[in-house]
C-alpha positions as CSV (number, residue, x, y, z in Angstrom):
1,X,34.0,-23.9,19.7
2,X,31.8,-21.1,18.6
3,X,32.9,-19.1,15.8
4,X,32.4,-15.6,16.9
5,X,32.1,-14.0,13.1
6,X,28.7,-15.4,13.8
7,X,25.9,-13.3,15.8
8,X,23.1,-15.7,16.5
9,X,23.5,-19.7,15.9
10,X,20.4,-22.3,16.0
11,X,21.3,-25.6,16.3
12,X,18.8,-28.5,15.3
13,X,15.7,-27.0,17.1
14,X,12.7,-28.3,17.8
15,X,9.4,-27.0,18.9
16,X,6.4,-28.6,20.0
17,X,2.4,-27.2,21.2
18,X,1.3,-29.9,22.7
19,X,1.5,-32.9,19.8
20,X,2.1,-30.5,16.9
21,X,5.4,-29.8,15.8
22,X,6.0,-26.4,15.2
23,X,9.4,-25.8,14.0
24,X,11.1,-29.2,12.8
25,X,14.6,-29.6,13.5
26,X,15.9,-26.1,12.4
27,X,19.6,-25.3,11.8
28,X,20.0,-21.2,10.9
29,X,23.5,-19.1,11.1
30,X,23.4,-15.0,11.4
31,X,26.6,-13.3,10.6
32,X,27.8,-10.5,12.5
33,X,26.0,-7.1,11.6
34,X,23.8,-9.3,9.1
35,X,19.8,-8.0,8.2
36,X,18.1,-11.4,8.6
37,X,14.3,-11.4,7.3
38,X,12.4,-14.0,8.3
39,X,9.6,-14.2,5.8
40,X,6.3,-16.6,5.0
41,X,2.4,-16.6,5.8
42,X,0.7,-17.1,8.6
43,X,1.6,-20.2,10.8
44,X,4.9,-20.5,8.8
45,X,6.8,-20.2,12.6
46,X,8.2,-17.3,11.6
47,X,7.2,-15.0,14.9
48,X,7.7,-18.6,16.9
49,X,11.1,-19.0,16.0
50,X,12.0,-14.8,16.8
51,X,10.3,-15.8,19.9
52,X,12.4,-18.4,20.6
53,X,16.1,-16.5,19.9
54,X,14.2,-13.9,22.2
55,X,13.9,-16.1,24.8
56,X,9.8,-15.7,24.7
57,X,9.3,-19.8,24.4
58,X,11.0,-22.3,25.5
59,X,12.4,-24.8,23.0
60,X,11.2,-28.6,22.7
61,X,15.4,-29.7,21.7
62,X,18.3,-28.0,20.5
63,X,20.1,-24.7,20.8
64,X,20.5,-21.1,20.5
65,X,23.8,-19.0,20.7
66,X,24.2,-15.8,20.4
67,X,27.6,-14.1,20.5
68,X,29.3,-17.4,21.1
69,X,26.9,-17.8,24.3
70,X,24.6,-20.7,24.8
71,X,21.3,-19.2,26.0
72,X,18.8,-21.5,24.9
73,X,17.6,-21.6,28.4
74,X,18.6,-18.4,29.4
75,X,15.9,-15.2,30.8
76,X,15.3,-12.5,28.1
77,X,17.1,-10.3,29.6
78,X,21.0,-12.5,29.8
79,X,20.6,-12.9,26.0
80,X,21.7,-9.7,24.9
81,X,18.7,-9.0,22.1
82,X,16.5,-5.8,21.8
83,X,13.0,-6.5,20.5
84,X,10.8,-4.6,18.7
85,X,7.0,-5.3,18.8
86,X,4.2,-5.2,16.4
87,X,1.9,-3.7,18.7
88,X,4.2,-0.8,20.1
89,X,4.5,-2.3,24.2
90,X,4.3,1.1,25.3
91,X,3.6,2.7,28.8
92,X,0.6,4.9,28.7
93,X,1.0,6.7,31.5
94,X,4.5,7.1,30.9
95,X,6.6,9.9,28.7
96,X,8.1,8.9,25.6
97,X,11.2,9.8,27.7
98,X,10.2,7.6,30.3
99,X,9.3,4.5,27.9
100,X,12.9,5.0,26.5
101,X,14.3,5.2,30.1
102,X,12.4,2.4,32.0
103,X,14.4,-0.5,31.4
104,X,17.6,1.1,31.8
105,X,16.3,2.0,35.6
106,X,15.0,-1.3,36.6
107,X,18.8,-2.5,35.1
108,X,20.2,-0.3,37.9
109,X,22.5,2.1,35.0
110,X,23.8,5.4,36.4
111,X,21.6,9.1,35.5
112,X,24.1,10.2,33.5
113,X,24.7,6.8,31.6
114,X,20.8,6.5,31.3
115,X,20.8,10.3,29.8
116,X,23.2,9.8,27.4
117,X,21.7,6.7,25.7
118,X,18.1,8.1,25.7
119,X,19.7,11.1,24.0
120,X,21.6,9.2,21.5
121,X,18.5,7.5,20.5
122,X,16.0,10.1,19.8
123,X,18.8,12.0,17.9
124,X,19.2,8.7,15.7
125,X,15.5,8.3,15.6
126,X,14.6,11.9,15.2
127,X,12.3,11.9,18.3
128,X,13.4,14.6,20.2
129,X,10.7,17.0,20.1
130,X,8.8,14.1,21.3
131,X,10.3,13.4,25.1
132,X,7.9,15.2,27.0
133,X,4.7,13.4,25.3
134,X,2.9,10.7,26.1
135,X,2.0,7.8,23.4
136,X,-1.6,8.6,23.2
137,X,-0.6,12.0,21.4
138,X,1.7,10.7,19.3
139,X,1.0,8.8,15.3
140,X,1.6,5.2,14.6
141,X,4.6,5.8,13.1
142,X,5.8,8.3,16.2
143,X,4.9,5.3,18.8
144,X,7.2,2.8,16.2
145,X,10.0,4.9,16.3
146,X,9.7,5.1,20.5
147,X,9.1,1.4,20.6
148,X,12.6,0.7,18.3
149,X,14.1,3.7,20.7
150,X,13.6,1.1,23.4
151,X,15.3,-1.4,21.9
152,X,18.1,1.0,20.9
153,X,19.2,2.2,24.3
154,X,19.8,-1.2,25.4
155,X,23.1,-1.3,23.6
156,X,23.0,-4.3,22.7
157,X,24.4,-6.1,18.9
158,X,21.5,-8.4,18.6
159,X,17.3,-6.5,17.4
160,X,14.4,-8.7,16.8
161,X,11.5,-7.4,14.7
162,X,8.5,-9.1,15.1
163,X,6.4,-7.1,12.1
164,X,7.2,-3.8,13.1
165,X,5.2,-1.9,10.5
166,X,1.9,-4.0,10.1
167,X,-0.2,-1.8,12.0
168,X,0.9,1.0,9.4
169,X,-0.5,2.0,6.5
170,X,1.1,2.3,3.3
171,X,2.8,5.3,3.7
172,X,4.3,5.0,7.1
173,X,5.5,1.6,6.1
174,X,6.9,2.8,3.1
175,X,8.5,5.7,5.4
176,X,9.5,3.6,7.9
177,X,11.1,1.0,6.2
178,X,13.6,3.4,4.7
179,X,14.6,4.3,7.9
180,X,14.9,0.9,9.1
181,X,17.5,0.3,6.2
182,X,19.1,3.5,7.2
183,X,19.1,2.7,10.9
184,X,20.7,-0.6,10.3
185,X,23.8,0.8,7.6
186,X,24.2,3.4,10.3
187,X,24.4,0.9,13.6
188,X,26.2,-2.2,11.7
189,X,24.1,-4.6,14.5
190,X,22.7,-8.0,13.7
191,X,18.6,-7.3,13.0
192,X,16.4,-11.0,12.7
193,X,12.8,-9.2,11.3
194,X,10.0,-11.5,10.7
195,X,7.3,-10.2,8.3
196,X,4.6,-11.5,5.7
197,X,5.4,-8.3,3.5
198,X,7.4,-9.4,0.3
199,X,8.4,-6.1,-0.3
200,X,10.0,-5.4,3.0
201,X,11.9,-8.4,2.8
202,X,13.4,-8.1,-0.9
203,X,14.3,-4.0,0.1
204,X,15.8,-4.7,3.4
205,X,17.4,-8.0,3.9
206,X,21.3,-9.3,3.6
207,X,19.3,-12.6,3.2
208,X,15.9,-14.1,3.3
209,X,14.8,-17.5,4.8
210,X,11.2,-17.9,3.5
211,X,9.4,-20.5,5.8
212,X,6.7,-23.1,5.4
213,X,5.3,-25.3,8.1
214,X,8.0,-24.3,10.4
215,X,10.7,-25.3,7.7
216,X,13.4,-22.9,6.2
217,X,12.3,-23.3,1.9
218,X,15.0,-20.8,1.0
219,X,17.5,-18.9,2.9
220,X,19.2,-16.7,-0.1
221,X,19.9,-13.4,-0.9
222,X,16.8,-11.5,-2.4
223,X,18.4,-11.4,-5.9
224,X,18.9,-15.1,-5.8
225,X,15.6,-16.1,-4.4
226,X,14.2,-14.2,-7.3
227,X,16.1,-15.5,-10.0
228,X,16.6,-19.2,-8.7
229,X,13.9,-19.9,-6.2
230,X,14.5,-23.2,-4.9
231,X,11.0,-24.6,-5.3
232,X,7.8,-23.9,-6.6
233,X,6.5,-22.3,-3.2
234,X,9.4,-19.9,-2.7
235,X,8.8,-18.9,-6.6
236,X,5.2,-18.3,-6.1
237,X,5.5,-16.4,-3.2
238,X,7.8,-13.9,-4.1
239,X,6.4,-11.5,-6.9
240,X,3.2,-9.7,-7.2
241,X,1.3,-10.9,-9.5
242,X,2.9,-14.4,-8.7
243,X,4.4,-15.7,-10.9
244,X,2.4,-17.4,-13.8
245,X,2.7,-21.6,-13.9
246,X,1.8,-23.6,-16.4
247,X,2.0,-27.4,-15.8
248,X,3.0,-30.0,-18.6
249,X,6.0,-32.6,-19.4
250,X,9.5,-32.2,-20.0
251,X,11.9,-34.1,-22.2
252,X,15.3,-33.0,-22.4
253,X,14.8,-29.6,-23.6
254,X,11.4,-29.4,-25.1
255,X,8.5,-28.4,-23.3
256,X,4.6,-29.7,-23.7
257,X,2.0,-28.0,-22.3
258,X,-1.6,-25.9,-22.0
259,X,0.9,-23.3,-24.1
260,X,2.2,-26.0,-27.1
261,X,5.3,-27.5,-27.8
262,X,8.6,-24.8,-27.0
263,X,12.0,-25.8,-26.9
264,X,14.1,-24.5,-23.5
265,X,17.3,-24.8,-24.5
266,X,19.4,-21.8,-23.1
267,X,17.8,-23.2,-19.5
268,X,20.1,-22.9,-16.7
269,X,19.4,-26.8,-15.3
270,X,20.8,-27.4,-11.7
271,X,21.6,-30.4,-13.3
272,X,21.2,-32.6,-16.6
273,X,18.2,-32.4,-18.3
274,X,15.6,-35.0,-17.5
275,X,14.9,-37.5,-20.1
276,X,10.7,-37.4,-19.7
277,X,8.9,-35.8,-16.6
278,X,5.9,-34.1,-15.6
279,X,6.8,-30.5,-14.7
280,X,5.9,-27.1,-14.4
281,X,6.9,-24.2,-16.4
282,X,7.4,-20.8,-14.1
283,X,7.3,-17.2,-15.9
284,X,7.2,-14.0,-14.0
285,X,5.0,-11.7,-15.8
286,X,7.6,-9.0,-16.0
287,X,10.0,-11.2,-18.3
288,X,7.1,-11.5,-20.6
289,X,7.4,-9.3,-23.4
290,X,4.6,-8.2,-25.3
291,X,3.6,-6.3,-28.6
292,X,6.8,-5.6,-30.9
293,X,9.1,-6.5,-28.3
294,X,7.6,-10.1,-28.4
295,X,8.7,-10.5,-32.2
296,X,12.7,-10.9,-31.4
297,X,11.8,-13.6,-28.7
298,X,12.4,-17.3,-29.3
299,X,9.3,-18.3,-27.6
300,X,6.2,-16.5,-29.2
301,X,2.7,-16.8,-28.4
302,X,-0.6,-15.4,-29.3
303,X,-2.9,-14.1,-27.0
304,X,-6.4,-11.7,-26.2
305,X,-6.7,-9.3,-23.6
306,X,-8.8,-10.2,-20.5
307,X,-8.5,-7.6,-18.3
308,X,-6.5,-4.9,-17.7
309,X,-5.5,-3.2,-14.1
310,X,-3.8,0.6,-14.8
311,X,-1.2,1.4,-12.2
312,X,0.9,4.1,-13.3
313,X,4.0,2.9,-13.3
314,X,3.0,0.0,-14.4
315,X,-0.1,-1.9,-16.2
316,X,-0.7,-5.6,-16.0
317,X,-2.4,-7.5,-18.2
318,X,-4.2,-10.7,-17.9
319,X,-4.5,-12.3,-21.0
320,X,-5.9,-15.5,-22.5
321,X,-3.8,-17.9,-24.4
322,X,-5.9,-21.1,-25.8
323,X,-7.3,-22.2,-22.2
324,X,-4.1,-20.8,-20.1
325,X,-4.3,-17.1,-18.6
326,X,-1.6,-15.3,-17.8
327,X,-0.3,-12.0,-15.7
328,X,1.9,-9.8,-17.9
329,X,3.3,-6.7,-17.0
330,X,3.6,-3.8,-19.5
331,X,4.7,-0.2,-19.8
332,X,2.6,1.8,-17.6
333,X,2.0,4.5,-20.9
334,X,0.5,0.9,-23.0
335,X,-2.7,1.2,-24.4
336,X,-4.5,-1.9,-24.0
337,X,-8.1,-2.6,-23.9
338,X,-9.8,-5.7,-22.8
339,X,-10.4,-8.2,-26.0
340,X,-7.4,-7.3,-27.9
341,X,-4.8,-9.4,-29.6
342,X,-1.6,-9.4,-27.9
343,X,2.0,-10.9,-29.1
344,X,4.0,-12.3,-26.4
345,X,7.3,-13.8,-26.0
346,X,9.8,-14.7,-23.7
347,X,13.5,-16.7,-23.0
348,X,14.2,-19.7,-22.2
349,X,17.0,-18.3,-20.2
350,X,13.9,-16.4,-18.0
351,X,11.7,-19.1,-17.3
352,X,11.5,-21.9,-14.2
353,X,11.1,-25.5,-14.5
354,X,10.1,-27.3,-11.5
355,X,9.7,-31.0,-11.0
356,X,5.9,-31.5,-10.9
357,X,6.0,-34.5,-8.3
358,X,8.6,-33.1,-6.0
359,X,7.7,-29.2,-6.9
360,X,11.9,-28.5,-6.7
361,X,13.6,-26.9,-9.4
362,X,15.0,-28.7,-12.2
């Protein structure tokens, strides 16, 4: 029996093109009113796999549930789902009215009913002034907010994202996103959002399953897939600059490497500590501390200034130590020039250690 505290269940699924295997035997569970992100780069299956809970492909083995309902081999339109392209889907010719009513008509729903839910939307989505236009006079981030309209007036508990805000620039998708979040506090529906943007996924996710090669590496909250990634690809992935790796051995708690001998102890291990084995050491360059603050650390290092990128709020550094560079990221007020000496330290208690065979976390 299905638990129905959960909104969307995929059992052991498989996809195939031809003789590749696209998604390998993938087992996901969405709570009720959960924000799902699916995140990872290009040909991760990330867009395959919303495509699949949509109902867009049809799936090699396994299943999909939604609501308690087995639909893997149901039309789009059974499942229950509202989707949300990244290329808008809209009907020139139509208004934006008309793009928010369409579906409803061809579903047979009474004038009134119809009304009532087009109205609802645009209120939530602050589109009313825009009922009467047509797509081509409206922005990118007008036509976004008609094309999740469409989606909303379906009514139903289940919207898929498939990179909403891509075509967007900076701005907008910083504009957008917020409602999004706002959007999903205020409904309390299930949303599965598939995106290649870090940023999007750490702001607006219950939890993130990063994917690679059509596996799940990670499904986590965003704080714990930043503070305990599970393996060196989720760790590099999230964070920008990524995070800095420096390979070497590990035996029990001392650390050899491109950086010198440096005891870890204060290490949260998943387990014992090994007794000798080739690893690598993760530091985000945000939990390196530099200058003054470096003094007080119990891992100090020496190091020249490389090059320097001013961003405000923030100024990274890359620096030089021996043959290693690193990213570190500084007070955006520093004043640092390239070829200058530069103290660094950092905890044990910050870094990563990841098994350099198996690349999982230690």
């Amino acid at each position: 029996m299905n638990d129905l505290t959960h909104s969307v269940e995929i059992k052991n699924l498989d996809l195939y093109f031809g003789a590749v295997r696209v998604l390998q035997d993938l087992n996901l569970t969405i709570g009720k009113g959960e924000f799902l992100v699916l995140l990872g780069s290009s040909g991760c299956g990330k867009s395959t796999l919303l495509n699949c809970i949509a109902g867009l492909l049809d799936v090699t083995a396994g299943q999909i549930h939604i609501n308690g309902k087995n639909v893997t081999w149901a039309e789009p339109s059974e499942r229950g789902i509202g989707m949300v392209f990244q290329s808008y889907a809209l009907y020139p010719q139509m208004t934006v009215e008309g793009n928010l009513s369409f579906g409803l008509k061809n579903a047979g729903l009474p004038k009134d009913e119809i009304a009532k839910r087009v109205a609802r939307a645009a209120e939530v989505l602050q589109i009313e002034p825009l009922l009467k236009r047509k797509p081509a006079a409206l922005s990118g981030g007008q036509r976004q907010r008609v094309a999740i309209g469409r989606a909303l007036v379906r009514d139903v508990e289940v919207f898929l994202f498939d990179e909403p805000l891509s075509n967007l620039d900076a701005k907008l998708r910083a504009d957008l996103r917020v409602e999004i979040k706002q959007l999903h506090q205020q409904l309390g529906n299930t949303m599965i959002y598939v995106t290649h943007d870090q940023i999007e996924a750490m702001t607006l996710a219950d939890r993130i399953a990063i994917m690679k090669g059509g596996l799940i590496q990670q499904l986590a909250s965003p704080d714990e897939i930043y503070n305990r990634p599970r393996n060196r690809y989720v760790a590099e992935f999230i964070g920008s600059p990524t995070m800095n790796m420096i390979e070497g051995a590990l035996a029990g708690t001392m650390f050899s490497g491109a950086l010198g001998e440096m005891s870890v102890e204060g290490y949260p291990f998943d387990g014992d500590a090994p007794d000798a084995t080739p690893a690598v050491l993760g530091i985000r360059p945000e939990h390196i501390a530099s200058g003054s603050a470096a003094e007080t650390m119990p891992i100090r290092l020496d190091s020249t200034v490389d090059l320097v990128e001013p961003l405000g709020s923030d100024t990274l550094a890359r620096v030089t130590v021996g043959d290693s560079r690193l990213w570190v990221r500084m007070d955006g007020q520093i004043s640092v020039h390239h070829g200058d000496p530069l103290p660094l330290g950092f905890e044990p208690a910050r870094i990563h250690l990841f098994d350099k065979a198996t690349e999982e976390r230690l």
